[in-house]
N, CA, C and O atoms as CSV, one atom per row, in Angstrom:
chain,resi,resn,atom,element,x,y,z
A,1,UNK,N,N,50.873,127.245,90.045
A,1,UNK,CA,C,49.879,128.297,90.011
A,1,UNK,C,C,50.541,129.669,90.132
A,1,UNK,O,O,50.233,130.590,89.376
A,2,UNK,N,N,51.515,129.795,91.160
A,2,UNK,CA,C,52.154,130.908,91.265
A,2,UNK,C,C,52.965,131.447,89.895
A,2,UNK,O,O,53.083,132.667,89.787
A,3,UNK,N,N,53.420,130.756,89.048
A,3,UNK,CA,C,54.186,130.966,87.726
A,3,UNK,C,C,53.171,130.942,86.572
A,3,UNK,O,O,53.639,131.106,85.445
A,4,UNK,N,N,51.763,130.750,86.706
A,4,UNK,CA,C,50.888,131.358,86.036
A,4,UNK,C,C,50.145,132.538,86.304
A,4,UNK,O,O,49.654,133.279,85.451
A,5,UNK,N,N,50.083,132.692,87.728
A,5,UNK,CA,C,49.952,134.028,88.110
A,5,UNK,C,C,50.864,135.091,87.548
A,5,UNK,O,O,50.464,135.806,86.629
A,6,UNK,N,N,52.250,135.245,88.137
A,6,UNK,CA,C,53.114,136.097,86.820
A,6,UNK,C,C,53.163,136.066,85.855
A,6,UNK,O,O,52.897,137.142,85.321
A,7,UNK,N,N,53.430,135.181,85.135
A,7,UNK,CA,C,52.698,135.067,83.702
A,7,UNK,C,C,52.048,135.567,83.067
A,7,UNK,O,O,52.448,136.119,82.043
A,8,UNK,N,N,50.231,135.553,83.618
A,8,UNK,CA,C,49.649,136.652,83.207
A,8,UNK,C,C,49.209,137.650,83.874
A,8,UNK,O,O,48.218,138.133,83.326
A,9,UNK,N,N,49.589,138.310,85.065
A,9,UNK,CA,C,49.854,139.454,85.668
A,9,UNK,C,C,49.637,140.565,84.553
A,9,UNK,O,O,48.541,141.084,84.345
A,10,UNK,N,N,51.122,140.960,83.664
A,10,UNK,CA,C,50.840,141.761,83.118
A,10,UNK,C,C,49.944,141.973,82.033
A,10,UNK,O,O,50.042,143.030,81.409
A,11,UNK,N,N,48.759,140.814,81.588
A,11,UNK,CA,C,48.018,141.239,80.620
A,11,UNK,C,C,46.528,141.953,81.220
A,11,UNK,O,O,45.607,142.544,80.656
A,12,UNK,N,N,46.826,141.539,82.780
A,12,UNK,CA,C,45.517,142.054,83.367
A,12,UNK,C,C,45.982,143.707,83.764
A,12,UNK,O,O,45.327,144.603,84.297
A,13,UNK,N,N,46.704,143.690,83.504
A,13,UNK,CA,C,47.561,144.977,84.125
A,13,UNK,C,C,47.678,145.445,85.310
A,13,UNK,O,O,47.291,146.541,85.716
A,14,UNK,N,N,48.543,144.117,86.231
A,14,UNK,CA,C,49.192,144.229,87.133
A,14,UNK,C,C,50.729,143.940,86.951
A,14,UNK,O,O,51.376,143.226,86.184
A,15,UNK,N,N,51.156,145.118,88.367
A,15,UNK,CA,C,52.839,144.355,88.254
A,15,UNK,C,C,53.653,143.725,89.159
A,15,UNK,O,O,53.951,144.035,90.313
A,16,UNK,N,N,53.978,142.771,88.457
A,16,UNK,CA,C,54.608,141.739,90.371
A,16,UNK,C,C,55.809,142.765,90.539
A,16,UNK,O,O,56.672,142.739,89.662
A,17,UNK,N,N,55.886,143.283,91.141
A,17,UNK,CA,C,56.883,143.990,92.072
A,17,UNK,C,C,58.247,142.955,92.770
A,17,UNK,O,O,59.324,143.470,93.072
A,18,UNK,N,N,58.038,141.832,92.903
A,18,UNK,CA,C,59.250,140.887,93.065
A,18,UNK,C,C,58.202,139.673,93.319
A,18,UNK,O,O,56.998,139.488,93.493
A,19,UNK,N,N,59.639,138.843,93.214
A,19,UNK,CA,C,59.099,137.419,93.464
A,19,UNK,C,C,60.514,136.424,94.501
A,19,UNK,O,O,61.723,136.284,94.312
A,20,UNK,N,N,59.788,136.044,95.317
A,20,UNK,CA,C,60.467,135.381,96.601
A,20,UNK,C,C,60.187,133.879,96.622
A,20,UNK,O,O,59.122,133.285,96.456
A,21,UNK,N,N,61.738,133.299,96.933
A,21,UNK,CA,C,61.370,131.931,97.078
A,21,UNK,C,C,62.512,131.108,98.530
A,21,UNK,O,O,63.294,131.535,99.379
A,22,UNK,N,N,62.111,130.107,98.212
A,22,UNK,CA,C,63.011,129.268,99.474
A,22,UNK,C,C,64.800,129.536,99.496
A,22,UNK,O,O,65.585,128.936,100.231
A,23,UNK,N,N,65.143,130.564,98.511
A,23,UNK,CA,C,66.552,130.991,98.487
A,23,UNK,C,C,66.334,132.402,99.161
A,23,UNK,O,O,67.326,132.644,99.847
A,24,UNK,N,N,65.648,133.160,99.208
A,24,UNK,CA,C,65.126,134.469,98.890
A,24,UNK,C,C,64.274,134.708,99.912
A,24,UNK,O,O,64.319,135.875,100.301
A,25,UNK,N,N,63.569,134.058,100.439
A,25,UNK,CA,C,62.784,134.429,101.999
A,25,UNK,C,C,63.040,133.040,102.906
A,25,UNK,O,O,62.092,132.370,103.315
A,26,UNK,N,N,64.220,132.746,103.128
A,26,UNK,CA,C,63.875,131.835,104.177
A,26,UNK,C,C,63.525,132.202,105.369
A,26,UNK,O,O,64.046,133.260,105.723
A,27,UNK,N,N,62.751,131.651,106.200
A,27,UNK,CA,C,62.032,132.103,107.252
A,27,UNK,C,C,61.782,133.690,107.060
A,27,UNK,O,O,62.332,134.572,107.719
A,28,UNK,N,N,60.767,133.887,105.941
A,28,UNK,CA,C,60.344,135.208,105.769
A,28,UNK,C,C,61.221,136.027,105.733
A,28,UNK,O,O,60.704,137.051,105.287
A,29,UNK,N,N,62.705,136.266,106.028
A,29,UNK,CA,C,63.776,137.230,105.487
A,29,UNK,C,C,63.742,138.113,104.463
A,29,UNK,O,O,64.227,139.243,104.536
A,30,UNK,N,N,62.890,137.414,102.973
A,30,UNK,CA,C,63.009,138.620,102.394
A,30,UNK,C,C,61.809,139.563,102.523
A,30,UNK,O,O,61.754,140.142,101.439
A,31,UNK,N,N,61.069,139.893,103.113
A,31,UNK,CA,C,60.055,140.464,103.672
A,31,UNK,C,C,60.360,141.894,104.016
A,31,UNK,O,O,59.670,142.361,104.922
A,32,UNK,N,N,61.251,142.675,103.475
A,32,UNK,CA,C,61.367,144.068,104.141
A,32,UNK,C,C,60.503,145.021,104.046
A,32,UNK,O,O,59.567,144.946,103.250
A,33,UNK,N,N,60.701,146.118,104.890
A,33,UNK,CA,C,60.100,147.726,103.993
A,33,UNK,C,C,60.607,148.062,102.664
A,33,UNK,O,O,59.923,148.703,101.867
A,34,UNK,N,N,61.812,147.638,102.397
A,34,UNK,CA,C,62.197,148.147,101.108
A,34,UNK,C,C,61.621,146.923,100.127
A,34,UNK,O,O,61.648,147.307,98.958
A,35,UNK,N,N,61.123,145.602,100.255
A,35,UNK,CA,C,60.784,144.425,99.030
A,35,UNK,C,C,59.430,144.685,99.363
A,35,UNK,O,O,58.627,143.863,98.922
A,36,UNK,N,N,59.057,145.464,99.920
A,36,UNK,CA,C,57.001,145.763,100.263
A,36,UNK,C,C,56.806,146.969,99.901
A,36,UNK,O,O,55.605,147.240,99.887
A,37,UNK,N,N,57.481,147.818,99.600
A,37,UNK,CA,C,57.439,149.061,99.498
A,37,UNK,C,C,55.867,149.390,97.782
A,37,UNK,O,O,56.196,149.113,96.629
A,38,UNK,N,N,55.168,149.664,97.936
A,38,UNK,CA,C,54.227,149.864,97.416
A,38,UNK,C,C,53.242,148.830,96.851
A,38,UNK,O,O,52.199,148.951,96.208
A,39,UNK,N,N,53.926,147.776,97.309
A,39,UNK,CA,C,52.635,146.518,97.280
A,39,UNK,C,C,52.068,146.673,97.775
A,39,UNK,O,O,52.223,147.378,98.773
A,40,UNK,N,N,50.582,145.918,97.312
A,40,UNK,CA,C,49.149,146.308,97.376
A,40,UNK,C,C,48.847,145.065,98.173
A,40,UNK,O,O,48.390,145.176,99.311
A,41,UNK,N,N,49.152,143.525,97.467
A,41,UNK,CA,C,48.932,142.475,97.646
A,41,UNK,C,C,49.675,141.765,97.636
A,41,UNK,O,O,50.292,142.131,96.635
A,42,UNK,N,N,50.577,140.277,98.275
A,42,UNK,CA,C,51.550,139.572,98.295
A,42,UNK,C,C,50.410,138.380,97.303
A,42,UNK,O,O,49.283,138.812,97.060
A,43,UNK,N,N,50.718,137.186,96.874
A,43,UNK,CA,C,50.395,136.073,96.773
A,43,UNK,C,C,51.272,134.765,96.612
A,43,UNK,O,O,52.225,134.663,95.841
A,44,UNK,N,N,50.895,133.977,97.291
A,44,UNK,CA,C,51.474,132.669,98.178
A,44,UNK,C,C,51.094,131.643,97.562
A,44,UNK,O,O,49.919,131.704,97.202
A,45,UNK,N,N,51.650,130.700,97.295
A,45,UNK,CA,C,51.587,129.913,96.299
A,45,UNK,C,C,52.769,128.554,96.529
A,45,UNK,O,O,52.885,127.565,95.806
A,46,UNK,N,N,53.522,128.879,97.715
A,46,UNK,CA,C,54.204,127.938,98.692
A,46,UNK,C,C,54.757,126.848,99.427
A,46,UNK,O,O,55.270,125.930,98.788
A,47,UNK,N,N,54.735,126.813,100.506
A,47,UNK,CA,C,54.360,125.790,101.306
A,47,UNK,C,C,54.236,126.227,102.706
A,47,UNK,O,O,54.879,127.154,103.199
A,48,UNK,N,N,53.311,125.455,103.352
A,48,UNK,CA,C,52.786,125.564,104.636
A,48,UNK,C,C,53.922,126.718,105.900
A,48,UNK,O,O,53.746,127.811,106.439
A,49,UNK,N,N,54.898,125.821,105.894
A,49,UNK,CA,C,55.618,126.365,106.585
A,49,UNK,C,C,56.194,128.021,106.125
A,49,UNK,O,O,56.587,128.963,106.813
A,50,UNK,N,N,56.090,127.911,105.216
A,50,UNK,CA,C,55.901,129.411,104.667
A,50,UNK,C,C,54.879,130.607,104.912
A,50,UNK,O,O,54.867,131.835,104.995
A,51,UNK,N,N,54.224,129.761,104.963
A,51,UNK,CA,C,52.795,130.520,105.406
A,51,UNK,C,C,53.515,131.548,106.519
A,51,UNK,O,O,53.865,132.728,106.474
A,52,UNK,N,N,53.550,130.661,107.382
A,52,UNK,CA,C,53.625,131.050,108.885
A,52,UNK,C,C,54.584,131.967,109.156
A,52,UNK,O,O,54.274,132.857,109.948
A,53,UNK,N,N,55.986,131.965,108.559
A,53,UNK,CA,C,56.630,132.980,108.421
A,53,UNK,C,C,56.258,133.979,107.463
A,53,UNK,O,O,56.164,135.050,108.064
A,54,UNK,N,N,56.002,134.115,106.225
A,54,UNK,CA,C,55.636,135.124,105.604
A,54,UNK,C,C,54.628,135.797,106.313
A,54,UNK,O,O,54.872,136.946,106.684
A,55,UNK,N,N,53.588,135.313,106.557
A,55,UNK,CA,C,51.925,135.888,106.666
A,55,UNK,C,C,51.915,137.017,107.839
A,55,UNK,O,O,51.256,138.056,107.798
A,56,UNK,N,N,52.824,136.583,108.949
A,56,UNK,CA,C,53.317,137.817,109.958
A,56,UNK,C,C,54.201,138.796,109.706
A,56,UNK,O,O,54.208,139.707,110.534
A,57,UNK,N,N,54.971,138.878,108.777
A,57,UNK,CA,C,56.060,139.539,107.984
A,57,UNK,C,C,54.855,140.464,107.337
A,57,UNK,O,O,54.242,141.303,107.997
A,58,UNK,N,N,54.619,140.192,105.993
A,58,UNK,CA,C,53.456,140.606,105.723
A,58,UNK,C,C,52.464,141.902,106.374
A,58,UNK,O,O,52.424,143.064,105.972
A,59,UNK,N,N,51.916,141.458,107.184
A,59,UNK,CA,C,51.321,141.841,108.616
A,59,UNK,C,C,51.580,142.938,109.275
A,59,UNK,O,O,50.713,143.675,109.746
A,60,UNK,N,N,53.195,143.174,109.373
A,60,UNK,CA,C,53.871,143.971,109.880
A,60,UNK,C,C,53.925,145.609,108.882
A,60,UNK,O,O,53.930,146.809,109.154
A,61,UNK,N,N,53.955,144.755,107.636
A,61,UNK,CA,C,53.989,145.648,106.664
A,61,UNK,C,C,52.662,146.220,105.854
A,61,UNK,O,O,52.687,146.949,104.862
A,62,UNK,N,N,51.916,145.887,106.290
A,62,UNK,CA,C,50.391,146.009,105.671
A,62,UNK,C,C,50.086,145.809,104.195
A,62,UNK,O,O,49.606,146.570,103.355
A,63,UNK,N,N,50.528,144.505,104.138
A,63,UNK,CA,C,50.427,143.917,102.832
A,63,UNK,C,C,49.204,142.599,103.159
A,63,UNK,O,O,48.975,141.684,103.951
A,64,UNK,N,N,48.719,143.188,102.075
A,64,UNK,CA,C,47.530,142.101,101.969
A,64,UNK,C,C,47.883,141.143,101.206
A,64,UNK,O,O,48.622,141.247,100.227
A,65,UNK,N,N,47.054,139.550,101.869
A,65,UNK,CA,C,47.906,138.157,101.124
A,65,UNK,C,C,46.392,137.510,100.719
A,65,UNK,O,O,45.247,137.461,101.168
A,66,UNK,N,N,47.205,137.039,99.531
A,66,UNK,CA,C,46.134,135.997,98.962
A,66,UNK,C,C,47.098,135.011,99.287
A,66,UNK,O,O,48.274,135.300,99.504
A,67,UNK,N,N,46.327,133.038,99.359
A,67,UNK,CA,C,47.158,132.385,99.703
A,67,UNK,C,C,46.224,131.336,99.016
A,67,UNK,O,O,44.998,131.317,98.901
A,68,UNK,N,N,47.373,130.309,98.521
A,68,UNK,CA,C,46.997,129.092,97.705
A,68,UNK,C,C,47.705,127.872,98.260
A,68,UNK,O,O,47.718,126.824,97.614
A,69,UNK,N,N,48.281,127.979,99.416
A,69,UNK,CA,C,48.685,127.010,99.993
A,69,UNK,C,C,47.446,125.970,100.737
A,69,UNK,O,O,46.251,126.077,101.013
A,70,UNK,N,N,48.318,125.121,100.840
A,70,UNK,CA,C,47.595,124.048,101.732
A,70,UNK,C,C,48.270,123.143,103.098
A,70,UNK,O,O,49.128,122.309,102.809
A,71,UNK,N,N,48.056,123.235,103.915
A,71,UNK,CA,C,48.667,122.230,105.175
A,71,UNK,C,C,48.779,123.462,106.025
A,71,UNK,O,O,49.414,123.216,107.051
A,72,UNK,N,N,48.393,124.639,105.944
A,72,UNK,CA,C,48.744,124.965,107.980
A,72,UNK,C,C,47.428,125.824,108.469
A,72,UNK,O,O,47.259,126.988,108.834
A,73,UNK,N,N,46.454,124.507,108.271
A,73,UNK,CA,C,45.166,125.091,109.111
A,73,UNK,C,C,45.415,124.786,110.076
A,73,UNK,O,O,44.764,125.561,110.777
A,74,UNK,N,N,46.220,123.812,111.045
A,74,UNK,CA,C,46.853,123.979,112.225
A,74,UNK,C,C,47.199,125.334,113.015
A,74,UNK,O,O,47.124,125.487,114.235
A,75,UNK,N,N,47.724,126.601,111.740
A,75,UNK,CA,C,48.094,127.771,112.225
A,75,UNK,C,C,47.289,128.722,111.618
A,75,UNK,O,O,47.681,129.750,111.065
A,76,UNK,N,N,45.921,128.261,111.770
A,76,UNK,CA,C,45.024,129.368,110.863
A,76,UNK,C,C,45.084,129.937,112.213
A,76,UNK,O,O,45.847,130.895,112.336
A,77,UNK,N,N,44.156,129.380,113.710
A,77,UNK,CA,C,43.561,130.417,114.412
A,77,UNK,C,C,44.559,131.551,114.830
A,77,UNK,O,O,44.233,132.704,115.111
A,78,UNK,N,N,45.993,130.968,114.825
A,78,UNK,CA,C,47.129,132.417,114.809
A,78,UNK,C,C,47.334,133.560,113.882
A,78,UNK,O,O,47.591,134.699,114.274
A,79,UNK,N,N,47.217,133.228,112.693
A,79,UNK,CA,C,47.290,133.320,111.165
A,79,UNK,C,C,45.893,134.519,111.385
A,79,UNK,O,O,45.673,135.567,110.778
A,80,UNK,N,N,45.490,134.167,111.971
A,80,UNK,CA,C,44.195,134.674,111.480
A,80,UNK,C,C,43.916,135.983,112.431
A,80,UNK,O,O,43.341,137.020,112.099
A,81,UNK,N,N,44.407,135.693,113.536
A,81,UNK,CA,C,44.494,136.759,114.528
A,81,UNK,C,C,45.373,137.780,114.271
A,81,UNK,O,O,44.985,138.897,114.611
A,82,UNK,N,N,46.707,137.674,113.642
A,82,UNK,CA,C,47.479,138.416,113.068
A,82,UNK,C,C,47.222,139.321,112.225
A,82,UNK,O,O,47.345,140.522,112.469
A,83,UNK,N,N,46.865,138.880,111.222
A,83,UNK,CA,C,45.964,139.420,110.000
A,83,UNK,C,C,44.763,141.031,110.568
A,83,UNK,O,O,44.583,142.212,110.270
A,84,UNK,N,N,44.235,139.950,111.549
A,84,UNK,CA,C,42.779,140.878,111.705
A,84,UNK,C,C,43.608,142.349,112.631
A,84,UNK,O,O,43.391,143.558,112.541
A,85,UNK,N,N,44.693,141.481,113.578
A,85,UNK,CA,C,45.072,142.554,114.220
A,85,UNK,C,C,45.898,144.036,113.616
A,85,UNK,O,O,46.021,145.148,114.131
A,86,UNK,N,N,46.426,143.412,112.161
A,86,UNK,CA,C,47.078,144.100,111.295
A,86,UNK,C,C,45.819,144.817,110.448
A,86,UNK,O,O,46.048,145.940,109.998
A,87,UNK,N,N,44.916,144.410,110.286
A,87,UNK,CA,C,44.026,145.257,109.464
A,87,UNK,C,C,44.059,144.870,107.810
A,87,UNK,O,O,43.666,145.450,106.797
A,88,UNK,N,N,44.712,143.629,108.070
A,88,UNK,CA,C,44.823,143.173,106.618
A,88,UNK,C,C,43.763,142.475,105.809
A,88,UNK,O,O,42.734,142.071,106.351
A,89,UNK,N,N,43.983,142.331,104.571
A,89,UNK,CA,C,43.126,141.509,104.203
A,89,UNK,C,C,43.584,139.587,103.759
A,89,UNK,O,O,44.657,139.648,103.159
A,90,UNK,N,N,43.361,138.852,103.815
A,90,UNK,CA,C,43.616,137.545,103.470
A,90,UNK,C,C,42.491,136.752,102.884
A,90,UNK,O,O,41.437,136.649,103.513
A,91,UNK,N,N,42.654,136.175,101.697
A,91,UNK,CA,C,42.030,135.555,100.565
A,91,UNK,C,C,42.681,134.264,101.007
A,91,UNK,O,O,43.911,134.237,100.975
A,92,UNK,N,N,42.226,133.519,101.290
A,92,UNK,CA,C,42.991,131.836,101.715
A,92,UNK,C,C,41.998,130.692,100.997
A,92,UNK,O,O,40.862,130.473,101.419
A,93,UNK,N,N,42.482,130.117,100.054
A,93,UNK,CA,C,41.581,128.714,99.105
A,93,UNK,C,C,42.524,127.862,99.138
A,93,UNK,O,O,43.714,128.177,99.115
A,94,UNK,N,N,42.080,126.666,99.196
A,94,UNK,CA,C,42.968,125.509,98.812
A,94,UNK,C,C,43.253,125.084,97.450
A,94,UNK,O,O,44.290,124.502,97.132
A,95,UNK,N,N,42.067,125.464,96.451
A,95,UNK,CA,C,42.171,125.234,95.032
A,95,UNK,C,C,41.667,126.636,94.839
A,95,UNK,O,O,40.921,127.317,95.542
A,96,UNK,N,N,42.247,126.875,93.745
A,96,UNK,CA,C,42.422,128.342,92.822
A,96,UNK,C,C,41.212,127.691,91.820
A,96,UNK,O,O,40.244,128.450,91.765
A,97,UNK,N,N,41.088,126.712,91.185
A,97,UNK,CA,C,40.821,126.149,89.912
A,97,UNK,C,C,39.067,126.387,90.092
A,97,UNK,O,O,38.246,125.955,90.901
A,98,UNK,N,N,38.968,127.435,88.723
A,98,UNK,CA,C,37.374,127.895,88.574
A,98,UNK,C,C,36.231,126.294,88.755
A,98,UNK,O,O,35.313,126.036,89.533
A,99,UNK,N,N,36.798,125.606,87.754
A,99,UNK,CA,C,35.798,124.409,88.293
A,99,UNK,C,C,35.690,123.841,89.377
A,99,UNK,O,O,34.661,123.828,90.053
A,100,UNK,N,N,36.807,123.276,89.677
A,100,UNK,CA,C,36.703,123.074,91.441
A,100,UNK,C,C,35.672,123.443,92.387
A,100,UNK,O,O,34.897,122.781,93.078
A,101,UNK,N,N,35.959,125.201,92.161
A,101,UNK,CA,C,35.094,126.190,93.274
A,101,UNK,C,C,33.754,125.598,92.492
A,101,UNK,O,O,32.828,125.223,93.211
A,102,UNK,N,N,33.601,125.489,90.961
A,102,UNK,CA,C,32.162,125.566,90.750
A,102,UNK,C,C,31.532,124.548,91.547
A,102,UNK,O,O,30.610,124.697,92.349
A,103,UNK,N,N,32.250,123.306,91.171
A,103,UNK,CA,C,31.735,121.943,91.872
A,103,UNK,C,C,31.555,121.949,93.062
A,103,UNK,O,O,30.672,121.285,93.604
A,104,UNK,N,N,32.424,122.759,93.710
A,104,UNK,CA,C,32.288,123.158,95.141
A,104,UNK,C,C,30.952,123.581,96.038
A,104,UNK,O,O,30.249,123.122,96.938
A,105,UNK,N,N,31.066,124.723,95.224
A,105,UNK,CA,C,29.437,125.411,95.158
A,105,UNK,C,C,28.245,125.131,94.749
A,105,UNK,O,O,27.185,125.683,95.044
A,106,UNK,N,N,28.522,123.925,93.800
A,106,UNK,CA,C,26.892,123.502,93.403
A,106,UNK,C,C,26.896,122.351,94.500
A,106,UNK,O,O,25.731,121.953,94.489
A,107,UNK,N,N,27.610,121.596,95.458
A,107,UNK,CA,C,27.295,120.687,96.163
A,107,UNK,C,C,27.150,121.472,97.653
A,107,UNK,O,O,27.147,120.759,98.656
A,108,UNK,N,N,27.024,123.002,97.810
A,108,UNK,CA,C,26.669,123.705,99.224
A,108,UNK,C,C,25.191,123.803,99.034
A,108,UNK,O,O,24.488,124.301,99.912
């Protein structure tokens, strides 16, 4: 999902500003002022344990996260306190996929 997100990024006319991975942010490392520097929005696309380091990194920097991961609702109620205390915003789904949500929503 994350490599279709860049993908078409630029036809919506956005620009990924970088892209970070398990070489590149381990334990949130690449997370600076200078790799955040005019991002608007991060998006996560991951794994769990990622979450948890990025999402406070993040946080610090007042970058707002969308997140498509799955496995660390264990560390939402932290996750979540962080966020609010930062003033951020966080978009968190387990499935991205328009039908999904539809099916989702016609069975609420």
């Amino acid at each position: 999902m994350g490599k279709l997100v860049d993908q078409l990024s630029e036809s919506y006319g956005f620009e990924v500003a970088g892209r970070l991975d398990i070489d590149t942010n381990r334990g949130g490392a690449g997370i600076t002022a200078d790799s955040v520097r005019g991002v608007d929005v991060a998006i996560d696309f991951s794994t769990a344990d990622a979450v948890a380091d990025t999402l406070p990194r993040l946080a610090t920097h007042g970058v707002n996260l969308v997140v498509g991961t799955t496995g660390w609702v264990s560390e939402e109620p932290t996750m979540r306190r962080i966020a609010e205390d930062a003033g951020i915003g966080v978009v968190a789904a387990a499935n991205f996929s328009l039908g999904v949500n539809l099916f989702l929503d016609l069975g609420a």
